[in-house]
C-alpha positions in Angstrom: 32.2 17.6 -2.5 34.5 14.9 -2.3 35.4 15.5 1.0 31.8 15.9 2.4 31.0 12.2 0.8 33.6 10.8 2.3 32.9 12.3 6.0 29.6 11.3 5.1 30.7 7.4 4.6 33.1 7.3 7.4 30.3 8.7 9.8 27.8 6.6 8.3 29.8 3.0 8.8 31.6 4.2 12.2 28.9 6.1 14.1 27.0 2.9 15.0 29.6 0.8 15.8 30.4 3.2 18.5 26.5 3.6 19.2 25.5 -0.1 20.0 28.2 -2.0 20.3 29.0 -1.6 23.8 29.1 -4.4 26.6 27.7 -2.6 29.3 24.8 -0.1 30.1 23.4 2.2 33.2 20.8 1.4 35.9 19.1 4.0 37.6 19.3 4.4 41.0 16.6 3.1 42.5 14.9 2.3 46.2 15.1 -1.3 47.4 11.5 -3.2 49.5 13.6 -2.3 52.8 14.1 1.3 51.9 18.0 1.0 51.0 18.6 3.2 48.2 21.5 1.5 45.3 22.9 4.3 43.6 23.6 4.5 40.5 26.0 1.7 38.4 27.1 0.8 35.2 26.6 -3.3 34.2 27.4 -5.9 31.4 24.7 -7.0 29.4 23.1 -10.2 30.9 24.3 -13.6 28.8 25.0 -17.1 29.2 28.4 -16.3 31.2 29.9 -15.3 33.9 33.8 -14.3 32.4 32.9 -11.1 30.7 31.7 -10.0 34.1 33.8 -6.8 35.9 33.2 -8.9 38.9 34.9 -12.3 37.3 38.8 -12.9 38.5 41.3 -12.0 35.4 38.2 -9.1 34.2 38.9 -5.6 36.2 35.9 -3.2 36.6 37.4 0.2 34.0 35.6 2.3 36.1 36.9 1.5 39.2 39.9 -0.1 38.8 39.0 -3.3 40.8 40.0 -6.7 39.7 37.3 -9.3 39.7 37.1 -11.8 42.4 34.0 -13.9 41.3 35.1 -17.5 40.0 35.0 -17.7 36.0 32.8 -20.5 34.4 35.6 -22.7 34.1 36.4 -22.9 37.9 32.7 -23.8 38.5 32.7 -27.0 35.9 30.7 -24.6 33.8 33.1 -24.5 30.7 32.4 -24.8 26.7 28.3 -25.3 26.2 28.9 -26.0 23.0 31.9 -28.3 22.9 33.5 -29.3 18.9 33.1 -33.3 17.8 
């Protein structure tokens, strides 16, 4: 019984953390106005920057290996919004 409450817990706390907390997500494959089909990609959730990007330089894509290219928020003048007094 022991064991089967602990399982229990350890599923319970850990199951969604693994669930939701993940910084990217899939879009469909879809048909563009022109007729060019995109296929199918993984992305980062949209935010407020551009250095958690696969496409930002120092980030590489874990799917395919590429390094980013893409200048970070800090090469664009774009650094801390929030800056400490």
């Amino acid at each position: 019984m022991r064991i089967f409450l602990a399982l229990f817990l350890c599923f319970s706390f850990f199951l969604p953390t693994l669930c939701f907390a993940r910084g990217d997500y899939t879009v469909r494959g879809y048909y563009r106005r022109d007729g060019t089909y995109v296929r199918p990609h993984r992305r980062t959730y949209p935010n407020r920057t551009r250095n958690d990007n696969y496409t930002t330089r120092g980030n590489r894509n874990p799917y395919t290996g590429i390094p980013g290219t893409r200048p970070r928020d800090e090469d664009l003048g774009r650094g801390l919004r929030f800056k400490m007094r």
